[in-house]
C-alpha positions in Angstrom: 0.0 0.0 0.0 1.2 3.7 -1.2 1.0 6.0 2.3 2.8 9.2 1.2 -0.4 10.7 0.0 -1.6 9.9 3.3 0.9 11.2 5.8 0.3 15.1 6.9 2.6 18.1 5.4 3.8 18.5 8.8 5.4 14.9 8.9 6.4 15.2 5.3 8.2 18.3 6.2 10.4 16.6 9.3 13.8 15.4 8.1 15.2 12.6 8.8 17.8 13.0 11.8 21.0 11.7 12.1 20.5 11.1 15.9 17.7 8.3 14.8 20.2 6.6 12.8 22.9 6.7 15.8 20.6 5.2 18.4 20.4 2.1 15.7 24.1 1.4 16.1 24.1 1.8 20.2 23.4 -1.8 20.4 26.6 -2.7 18.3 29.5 -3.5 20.7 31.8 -2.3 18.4 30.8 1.3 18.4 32.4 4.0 20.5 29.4 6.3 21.0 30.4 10.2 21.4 26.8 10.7 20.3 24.9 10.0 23.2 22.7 13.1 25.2 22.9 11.5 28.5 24.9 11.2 32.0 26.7 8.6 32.6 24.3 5.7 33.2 26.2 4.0 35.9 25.4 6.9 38.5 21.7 6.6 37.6 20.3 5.7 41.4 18.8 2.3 40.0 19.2 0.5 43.2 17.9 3.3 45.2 15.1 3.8 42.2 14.0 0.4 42.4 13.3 0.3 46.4 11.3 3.2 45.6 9.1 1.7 43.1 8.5 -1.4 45.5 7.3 0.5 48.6 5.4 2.7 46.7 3.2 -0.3 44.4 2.9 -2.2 47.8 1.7 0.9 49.7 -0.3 3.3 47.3 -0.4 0.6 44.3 -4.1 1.8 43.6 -3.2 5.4 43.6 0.2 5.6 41.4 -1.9 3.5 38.6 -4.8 5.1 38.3 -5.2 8.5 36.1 -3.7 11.6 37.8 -4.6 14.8 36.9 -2.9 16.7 33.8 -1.4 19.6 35.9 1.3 16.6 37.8 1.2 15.3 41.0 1.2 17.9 43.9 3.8 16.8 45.7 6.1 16.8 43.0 5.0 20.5 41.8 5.6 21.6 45.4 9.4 20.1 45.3 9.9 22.3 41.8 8.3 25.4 42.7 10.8 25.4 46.0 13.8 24.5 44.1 12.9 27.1 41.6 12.3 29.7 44.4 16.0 28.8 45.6 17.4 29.8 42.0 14.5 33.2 42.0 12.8 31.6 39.4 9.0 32.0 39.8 6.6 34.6 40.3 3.3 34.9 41.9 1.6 34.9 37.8 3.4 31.7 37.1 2.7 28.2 37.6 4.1 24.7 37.0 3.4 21.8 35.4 5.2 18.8 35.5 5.7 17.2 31.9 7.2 13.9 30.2 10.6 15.3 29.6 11.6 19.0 28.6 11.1 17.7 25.0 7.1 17.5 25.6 7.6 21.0 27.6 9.2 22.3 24.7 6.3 20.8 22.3 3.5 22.1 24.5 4.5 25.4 24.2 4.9 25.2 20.4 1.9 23.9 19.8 0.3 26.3 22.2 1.8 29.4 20.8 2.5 28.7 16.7 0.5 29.3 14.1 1.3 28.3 10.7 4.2 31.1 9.4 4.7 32.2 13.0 8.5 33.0 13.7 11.0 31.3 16.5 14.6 32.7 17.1 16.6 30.0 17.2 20.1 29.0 18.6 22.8 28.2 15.7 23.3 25.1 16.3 20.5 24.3 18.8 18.7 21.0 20.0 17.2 19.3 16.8 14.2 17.6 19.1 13.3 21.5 19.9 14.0 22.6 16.3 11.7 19.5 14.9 9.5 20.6 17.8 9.0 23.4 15.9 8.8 22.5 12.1 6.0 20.3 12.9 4.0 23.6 13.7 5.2 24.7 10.4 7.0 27.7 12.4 9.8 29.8 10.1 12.9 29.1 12.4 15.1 32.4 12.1 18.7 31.5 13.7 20.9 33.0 15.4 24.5 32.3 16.1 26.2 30.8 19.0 29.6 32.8 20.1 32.0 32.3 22.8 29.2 33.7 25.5 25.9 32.5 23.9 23.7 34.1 21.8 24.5 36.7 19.1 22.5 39.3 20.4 22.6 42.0 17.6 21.7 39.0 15.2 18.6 38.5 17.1 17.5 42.2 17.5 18.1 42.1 13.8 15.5 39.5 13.2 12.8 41.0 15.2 13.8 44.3 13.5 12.7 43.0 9.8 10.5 40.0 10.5 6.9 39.9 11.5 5.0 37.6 14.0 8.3 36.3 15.8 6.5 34.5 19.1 9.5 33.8 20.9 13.2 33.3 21.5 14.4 29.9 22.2 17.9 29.4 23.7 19.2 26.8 26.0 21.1 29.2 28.4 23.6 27.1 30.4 26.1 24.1 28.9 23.9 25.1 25.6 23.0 21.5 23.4 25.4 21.1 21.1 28.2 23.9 22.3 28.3 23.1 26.1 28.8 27.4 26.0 26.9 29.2 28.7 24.9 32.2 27.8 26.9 35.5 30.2 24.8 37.2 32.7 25.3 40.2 30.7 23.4 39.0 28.0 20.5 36.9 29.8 19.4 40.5 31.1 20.1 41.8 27.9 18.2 39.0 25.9 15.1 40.2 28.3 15.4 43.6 27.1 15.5 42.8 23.7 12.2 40.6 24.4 10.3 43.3 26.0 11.2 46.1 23.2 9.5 43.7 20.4 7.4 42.3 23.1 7.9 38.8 22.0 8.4 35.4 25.1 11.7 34.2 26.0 11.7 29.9 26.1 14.5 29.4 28.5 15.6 25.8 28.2 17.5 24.3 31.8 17.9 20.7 31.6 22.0 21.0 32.3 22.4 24.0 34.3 22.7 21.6 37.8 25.2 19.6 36.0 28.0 22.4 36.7 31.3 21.0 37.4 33.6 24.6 37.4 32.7 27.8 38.0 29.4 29.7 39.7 26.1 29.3 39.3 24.6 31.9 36.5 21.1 33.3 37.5 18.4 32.1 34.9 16.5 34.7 32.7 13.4 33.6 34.3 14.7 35.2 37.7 14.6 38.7 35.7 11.1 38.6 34.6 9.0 40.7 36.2 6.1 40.3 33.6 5.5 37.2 32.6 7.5 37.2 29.4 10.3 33.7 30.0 9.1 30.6 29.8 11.7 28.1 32.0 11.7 25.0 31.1 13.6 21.8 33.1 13.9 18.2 33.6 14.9 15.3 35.8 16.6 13.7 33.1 20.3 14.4 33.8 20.1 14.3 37.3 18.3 11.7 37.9 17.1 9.1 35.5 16.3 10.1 31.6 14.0 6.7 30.9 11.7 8.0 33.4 10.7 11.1 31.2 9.9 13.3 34.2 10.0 17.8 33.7 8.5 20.8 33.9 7.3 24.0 33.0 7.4 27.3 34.7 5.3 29.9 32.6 2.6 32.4 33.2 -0.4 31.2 34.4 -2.7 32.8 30.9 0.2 30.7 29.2 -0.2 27.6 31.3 -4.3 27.5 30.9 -3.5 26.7 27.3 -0.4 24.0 28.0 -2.7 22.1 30.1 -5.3 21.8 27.9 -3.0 21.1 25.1 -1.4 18.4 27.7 -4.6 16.8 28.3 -5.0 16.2 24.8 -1.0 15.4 23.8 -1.1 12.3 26.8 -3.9 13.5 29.5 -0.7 13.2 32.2 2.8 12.3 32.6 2.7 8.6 34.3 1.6 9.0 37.8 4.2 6.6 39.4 7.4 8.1 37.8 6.6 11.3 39.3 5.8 9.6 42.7 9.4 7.6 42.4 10.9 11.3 41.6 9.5 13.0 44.8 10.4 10.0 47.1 14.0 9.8 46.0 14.1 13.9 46.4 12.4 13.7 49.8 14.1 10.8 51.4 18.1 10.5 49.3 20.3 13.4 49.3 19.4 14.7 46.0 22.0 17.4 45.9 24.6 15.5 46.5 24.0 12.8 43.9 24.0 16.3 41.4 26.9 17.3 42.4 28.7 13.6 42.2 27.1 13.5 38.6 28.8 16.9 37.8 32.5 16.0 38.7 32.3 12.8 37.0 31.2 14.5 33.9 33.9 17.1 34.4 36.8 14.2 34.9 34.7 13.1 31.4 35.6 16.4 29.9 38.8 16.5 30.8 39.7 13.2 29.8 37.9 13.6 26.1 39.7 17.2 26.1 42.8 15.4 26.8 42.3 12.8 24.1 41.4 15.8 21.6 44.8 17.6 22.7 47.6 14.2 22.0 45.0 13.1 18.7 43.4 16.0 17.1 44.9 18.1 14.0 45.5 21.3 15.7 43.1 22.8 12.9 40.3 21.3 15.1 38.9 23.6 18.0 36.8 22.5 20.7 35.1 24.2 23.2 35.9 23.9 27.1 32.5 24.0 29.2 32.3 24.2 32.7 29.7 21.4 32.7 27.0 19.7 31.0 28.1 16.9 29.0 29.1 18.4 25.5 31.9 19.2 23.5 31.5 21.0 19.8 33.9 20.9 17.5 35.1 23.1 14.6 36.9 21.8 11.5 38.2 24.7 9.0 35.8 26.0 6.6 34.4 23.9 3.8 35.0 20.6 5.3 31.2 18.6 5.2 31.3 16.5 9.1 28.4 14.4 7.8 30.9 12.8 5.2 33.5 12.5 8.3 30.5 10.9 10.1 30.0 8.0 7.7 33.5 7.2 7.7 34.0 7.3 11.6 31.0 5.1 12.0 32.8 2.5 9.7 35.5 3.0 11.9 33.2 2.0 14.9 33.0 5.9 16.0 29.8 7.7 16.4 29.3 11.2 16.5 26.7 13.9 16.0 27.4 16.3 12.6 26.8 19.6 12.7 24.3 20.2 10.3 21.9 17.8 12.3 21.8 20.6 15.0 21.0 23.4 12.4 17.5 25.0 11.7 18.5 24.4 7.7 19.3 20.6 7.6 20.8 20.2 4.3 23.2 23.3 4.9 27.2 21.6 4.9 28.3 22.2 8.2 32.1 21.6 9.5 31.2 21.3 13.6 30.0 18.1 14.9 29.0 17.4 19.0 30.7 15.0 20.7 29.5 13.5 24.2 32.0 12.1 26.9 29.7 10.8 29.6 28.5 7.3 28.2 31.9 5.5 27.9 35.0 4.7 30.3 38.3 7.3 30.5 39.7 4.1 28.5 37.0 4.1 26.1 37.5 8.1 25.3 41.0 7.9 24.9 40.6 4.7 22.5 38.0 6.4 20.3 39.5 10.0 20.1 42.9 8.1 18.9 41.0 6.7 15.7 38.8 9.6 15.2 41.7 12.2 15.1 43.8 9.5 12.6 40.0 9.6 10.9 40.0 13.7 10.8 43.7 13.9 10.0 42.6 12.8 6.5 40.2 15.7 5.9 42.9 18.7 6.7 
């Protein structure tokens, strides 16, 4: 049966992402994966998890299977809004809501926001389950390029400057997906200030920000909003467990009338027990500590991958030096394609991320590519940046 004249022009219009086709090959055992989005799962508190999920099926069984209601479970919304308050994020107009994952945050406020042609400000490179997000509105994605302190802030006052209906700004402010760069606190306030002079929302994205393994803490652009204006998204899934699918979103409450009915309708609630398990780990395991054990061993990660890049990259290549998060992007010179490079290291039992799967134009040649270091050993790092600088030494 023929189904292309069946499928939606949204669908049609998603392309095909490289990701997809890495999470194919993460079953091989002879694949070195620097293309994974994820701590590293051996600190994931499964034992600790699992204890959780016992007591709470044996003593509320009943209540964490039944239907919860779409806003998230009260508990849990109570342990966000604190933790928010401790970071000054949160005002008396804004509520939460807890989603499954910051991807469906991210989703809900696209589809409650976008209108077909409707503009978004983009990060380049950004996330590409945001930037999909998006396209499947059929949103114009205008972008705007990543420097050494975040977002290029004349680029985005020039877009708002020449193009109609943009709704909103997206950025991913701290250990940014792909770059690992963390947007200055010069520029979160001035981001604001752009917002409010073409009155258009901020979506702050904050699903690394904890994972901060040098340096201080950068206030969130939410903590500056006095109106209404920033959207803050977050997520349990680097700290805690990613399977579980458990975040939220912090936005004003005329915003959040119109996420939870588009909620309802997306999956009527996130599942009642994972939020459960997430508020009894919080309440009774030292929740901060685990954090900050995740964020040094993703900072000896970085190092280790940084050290790798140092004895076996061409010195053509430059890679950026976060202070956490679990990211590295790297910059071949001009004109090289990293999607050819990407082929050829995955023959080579090396998998990356190319850059152009991270741009708001797909099919543009990019020379960057991400690399993660938090899914395999110090060894593993060390073996698979030794045959992927030998792989890269070819293309300079």
């Amino acid at each position: 049966m023929e189904y292309s004249n069946l499928l939606s022009e949204r669908v049609k219009s998603l392309k095909a992402s490289a990701i997809r086709e890495i999470f194919k090959m993460l079953g091989k055992s002879n694949i070195i994966s620097f293309a994974g989005g994820i701590p590293s799962p051996e600190l994931f508190p499964a034992k600790e998890l699992g204890k959780i999920a016992d007591g709470i099926l044996e003593k509320n069984g009943a209540k964490a299977l039944i239907y919860g209601i779409t806003e998230g479970y009260a508990p849990l919304i109570e342990i966000v809004e604190k933790r928010n308050a401790q970071k000054n994020v949160g005002k008396d107009f804004d509520q939460t809501i807890i989603t499954t994952g910051a991807q469906q945050a991210i989703d809900l406020v696209g589809k409650a926001l976008l209108n077909e042609g409707d503009g978004v400000i983009v990060e380049a490179p950004s996330f590409i389950g945001a930037l999909n997000s998006f396209r499947s509105y059929n949103a114009r994605l205008f972008e705007a390029e990543v420097k050494e302190d975040g977002i290029d802030l004349e680029q985005v006052e020039n877009i708002l400057k020449t193009e109609k209906n943009i709704k909103f700004i997206y950025t991913i402010t701290t250990f940014q997906n792909p770059t690992g760069i963390t947007l200055s606190l010069e520029k979160r306030k001035k981001l604001l200030e752009i917002a409010k002079k073409y009155n258009c929302l901020i979506l702050e994205d904050n699903p690394y920000g904890e994972l901060r393994f040098r340096g201080e803490d950068v206030a969130a652009i939410k903590s500056f909003d006095d109106e209404g204006r920033v959207m803050y998204v977050g997520s349990f899934s680097k700290t805690l467990s990613p399977g579980m699918r458990v975040g939220f979103l912090t936005c004003h409450k005329d915003i959040m009338d119109r996420v939870v009915v588009v909620k309802q309708v997306n999956d009527v609630h996130t599942p009642l027990l994972n939020q459960m398990m997430v508020t009894d780990y919080i309440n009774n395991y030292d929740f901060d500590e685990h954090i900050k054990i995740s964020a040094q061993k993703c900072g000896e990660k970085c190092a280790a991958m940084l050290d790798g890049a140092k004895k076996y990259f061409p010195d053509s290549v430059s890679l950026t030096n976060p202070d956490g998060g679990i990211f590295l992007w790297c910059t071949m010179p001009e004109g090289i394609d990293t999607g050819k490079i990407f082929e050829k290291a995955v023959e080579k039992g090396i998998a990356f991320v190319p850059g152009r799967t991270c741009m708001a134009d797909i099919d543009k040649v990019s020379n960057c590519f991400r690399l993660n270091y938090t899914t395999v050993s110090n060894e593993k790092i060390d073996e698979g940046m030794k045959i992927l600088g030998e792989i890269l030494k070819e293309y300079v």
